[in-house]
N, C-alpha and C positions, 0 to 999 in steps of 0.2 A: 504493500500500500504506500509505504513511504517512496518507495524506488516512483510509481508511478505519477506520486504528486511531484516529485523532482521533475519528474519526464516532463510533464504539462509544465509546469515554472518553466523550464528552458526552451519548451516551444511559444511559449506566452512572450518571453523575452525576444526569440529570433524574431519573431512576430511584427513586436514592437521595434527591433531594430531594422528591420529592413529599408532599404534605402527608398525613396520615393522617385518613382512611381513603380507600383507593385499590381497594377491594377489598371483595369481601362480606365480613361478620364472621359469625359463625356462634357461636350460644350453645348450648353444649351441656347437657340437662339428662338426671343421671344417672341418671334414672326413666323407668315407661313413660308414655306419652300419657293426657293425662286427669285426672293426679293435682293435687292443690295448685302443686308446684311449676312443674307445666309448664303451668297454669294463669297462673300469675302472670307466668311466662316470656312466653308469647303476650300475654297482657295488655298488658307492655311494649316488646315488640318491636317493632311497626310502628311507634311513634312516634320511637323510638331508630333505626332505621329512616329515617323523616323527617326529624329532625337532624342524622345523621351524614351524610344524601347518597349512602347505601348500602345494597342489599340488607343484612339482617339475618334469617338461617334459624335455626330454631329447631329442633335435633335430639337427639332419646331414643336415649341409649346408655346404656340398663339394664343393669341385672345387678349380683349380688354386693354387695346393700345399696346399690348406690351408686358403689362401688368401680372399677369395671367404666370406665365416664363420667367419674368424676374422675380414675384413672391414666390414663386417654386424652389428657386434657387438659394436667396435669402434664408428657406428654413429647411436645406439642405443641411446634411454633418459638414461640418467645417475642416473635411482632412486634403483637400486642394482636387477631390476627384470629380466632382461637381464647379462649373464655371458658367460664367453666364456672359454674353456677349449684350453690353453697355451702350446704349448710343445716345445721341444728342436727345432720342424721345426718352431716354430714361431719368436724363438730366432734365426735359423739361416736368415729367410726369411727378417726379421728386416734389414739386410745386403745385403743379395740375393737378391731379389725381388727388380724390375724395377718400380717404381712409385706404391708401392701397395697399398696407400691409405691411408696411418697407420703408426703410431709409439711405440712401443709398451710400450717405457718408460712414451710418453708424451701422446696418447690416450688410457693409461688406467688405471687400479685403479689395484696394485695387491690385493687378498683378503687369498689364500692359497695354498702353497708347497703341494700338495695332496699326489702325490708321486715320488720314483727316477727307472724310466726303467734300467733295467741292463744289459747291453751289456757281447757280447760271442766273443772272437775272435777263430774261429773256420775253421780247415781246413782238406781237402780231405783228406782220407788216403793214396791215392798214393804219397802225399807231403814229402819227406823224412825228417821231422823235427817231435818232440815230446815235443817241447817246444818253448818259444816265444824267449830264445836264440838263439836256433838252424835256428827258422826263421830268425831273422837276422844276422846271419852269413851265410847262404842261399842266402839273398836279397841283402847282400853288397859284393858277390864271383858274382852273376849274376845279376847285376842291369838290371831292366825292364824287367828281365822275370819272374818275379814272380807277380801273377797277382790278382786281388783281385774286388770282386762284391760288387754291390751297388744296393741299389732302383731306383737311378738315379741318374743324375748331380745334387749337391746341394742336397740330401735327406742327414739325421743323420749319415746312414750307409754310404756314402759316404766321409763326412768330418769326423769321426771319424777317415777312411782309412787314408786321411790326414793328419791329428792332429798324429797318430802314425808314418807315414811318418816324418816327419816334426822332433819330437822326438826321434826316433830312429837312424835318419840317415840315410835313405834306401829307395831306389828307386823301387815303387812299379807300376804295370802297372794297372793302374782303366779299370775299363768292367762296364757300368750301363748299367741298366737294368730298363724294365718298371714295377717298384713296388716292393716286398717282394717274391711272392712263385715264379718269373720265375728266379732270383736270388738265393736263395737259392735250386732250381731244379737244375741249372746249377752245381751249386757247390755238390750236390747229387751225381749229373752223373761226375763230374771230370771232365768237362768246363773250371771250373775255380779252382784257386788254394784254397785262400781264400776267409772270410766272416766276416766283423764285422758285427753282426746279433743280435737283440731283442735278449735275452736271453728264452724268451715265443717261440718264432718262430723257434728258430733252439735246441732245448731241448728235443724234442721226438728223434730225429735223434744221437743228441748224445748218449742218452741212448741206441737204438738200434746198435749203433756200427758203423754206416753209416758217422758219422762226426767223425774229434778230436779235441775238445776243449783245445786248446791251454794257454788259460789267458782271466782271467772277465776285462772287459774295466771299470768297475765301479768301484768306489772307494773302495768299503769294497766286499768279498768274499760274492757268492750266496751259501746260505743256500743248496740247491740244487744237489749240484756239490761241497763239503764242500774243497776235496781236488786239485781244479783246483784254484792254485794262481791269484791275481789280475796280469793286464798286467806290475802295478807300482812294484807289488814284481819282477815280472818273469823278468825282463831285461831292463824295463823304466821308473826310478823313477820318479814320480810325474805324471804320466800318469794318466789323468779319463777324460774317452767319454763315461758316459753313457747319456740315455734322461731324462726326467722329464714330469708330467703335472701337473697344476695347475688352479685354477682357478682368472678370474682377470674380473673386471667390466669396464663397460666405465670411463674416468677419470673424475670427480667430482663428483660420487656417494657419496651420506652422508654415512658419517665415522659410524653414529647405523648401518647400513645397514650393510656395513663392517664388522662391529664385529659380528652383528646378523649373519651373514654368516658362518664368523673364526668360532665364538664357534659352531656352529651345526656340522661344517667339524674338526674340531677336535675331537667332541664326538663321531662324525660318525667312523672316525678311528680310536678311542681306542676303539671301539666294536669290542670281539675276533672273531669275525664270518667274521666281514667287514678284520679285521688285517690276517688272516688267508686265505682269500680269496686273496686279494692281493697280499701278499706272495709267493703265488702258482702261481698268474702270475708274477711272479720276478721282481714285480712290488713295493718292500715295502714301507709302507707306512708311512709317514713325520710330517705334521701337520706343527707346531711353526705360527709366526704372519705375520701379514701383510706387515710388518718392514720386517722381513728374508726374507722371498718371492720377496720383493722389491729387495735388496739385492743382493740376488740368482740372479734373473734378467738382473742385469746390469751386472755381473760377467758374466753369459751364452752369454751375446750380445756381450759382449768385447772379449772373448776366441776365441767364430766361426767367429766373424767379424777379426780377426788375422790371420785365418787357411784360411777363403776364400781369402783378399789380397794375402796372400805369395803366395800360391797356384793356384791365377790367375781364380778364379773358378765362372763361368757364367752361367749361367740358360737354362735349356733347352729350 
């Protein structure tokens, strides 16, 4: 009897000492299949994958903005095998969102800035303007008629419209809409006037002649589009709405775990294949530590938590 309880002590111990990761991880993203984020999620995952030495699945648990996927995660065990992929709606939901369950500073561990979505501000060509000037000089001659699509109440493309409201001066008239492609249609068809839009999402349309990319809402110039100004050159200093994703664990994950993660997702995106790929969805890619990412974070919470008070902006 006693030989045996020994036995269990020293497998109880190898147990606990084994290195991380011992086990699948699973990224959870809070969207359905297909979108940006779980795009860029599959992107990264078999490489991380690769360097961790471990199955790496990649699973949509939609619903409820988001909400749905990140409370899941949230009250996940905290041993770094459960992760949750973090985006600018998480950071705005943080604020939006009516009892969601979750805190996103205090129920969870950041682990890595994956990458920065880039925003298009982008409008019809029957719009008589050909710069983000001429838009507001446009929207401050006819306040509230110029009008501008969203995903919906509280989606990024929404408070982005905001956040340039807000900075420029000018009184824009919001249209949401349920999601990405009946927005971005409307604005096709000349619906509606403008679009702050994924830069992935409304990028074939520019090129075809169908939109006019006005000014990148992101902080630095899309490779892509080399001569379309940021919207902070074109006429509103210090302007950047774009999105981001990341990934973040529940909060008290052990810090090996943590890093074991960081370094795999930084190696993962200095591979030119993964950096390359990314890029192409105007998606570039970030990396640095767990500290920046934290960071980034509270910055992102504090900016849209600003944009929704002024703004008055309630949830569908």
């Amino acid at each position: 009897m006693k030989k045996l309880l020994v036995l269990i002590l020293l497998l109880a111990q190898q147990a606990l000492a084994q290195p991380f990761p011992s086990k699948p991880v699973r990224i959870v993203v809070p969207f359905p299949p297909g979108g940006g984020t779980d795009v860029v999620a599959r992107t990264v995952a078999p490489k991380l994958q690769e360097l961790l030495g471990q199955t790496v699945v990649v699973e949509n648990r939609a619903g409820a903005g988001g909400n749905i996927g990140t409370e899941y995660v949230a009250k996940s065990p905290a041993d770094g095998y459960t992760l949750l992929v973090a985006s600018a709606a998480t950071a705005i939901n943080n604020t939006l969102a009516k009892n969601p369950g979750w805190e996103l500073t205090k129920d969870f561990a950041p682990v890595v800035l994956l990458v920065l979505n880039q925003s298009l501000l982008a409008a019809h060509p029957s719009l008589q303007v050909s710069s983000v000037r001429e838009l507001i000089a446009l929207a401050k001659a006819k306040p509230g008629q110029v009008t501008f699509a969203s995903y919906g109440n509280g989606s990024s493309a929404h408070l982005i419209g905001e956040l340039f409201k807000m900075m420029a001066g000018v009184d824009l008239l919001h249209i949401p809409y349920k999601g990405a492609a009946p927005a971005v249609n409307d604005l096709l068809g000349g619906q509606v006037n403008i679009l702050f839009a994924d830069v992935a999402a409304i990028l074939p349309h520019v090129k075809a002649g169908k939109v006019k990319a006005l000014g990148i809402g992101s902080a630095k110039r899309f490779s892509g589009l080399p001569d379309v100004p940021t919207i902070a050159e074109a006429g509103v200093p210090g302007f950047e709405g774009g999105g981001f994703l990341g990934l973040v664990a529940p909060a008290g994950t052990p810090r090996d775990a943590i890093n074991a993660l960081n370094a795999a997702a930084l190696k993962s995106l200095a591979l030119p294949e993964i950096n390359e790929r990314l890029n192409a969805l105007a998606s570039p890619p970030v990396g640095e530590s767990p500290e920046y990412f934290g960071k980034f974070l509270r910055g992102e919470i504090d900016k849209w938590a600003r944009v929704i008070r002024a703004g008055n902006i309630k949830p569908d």
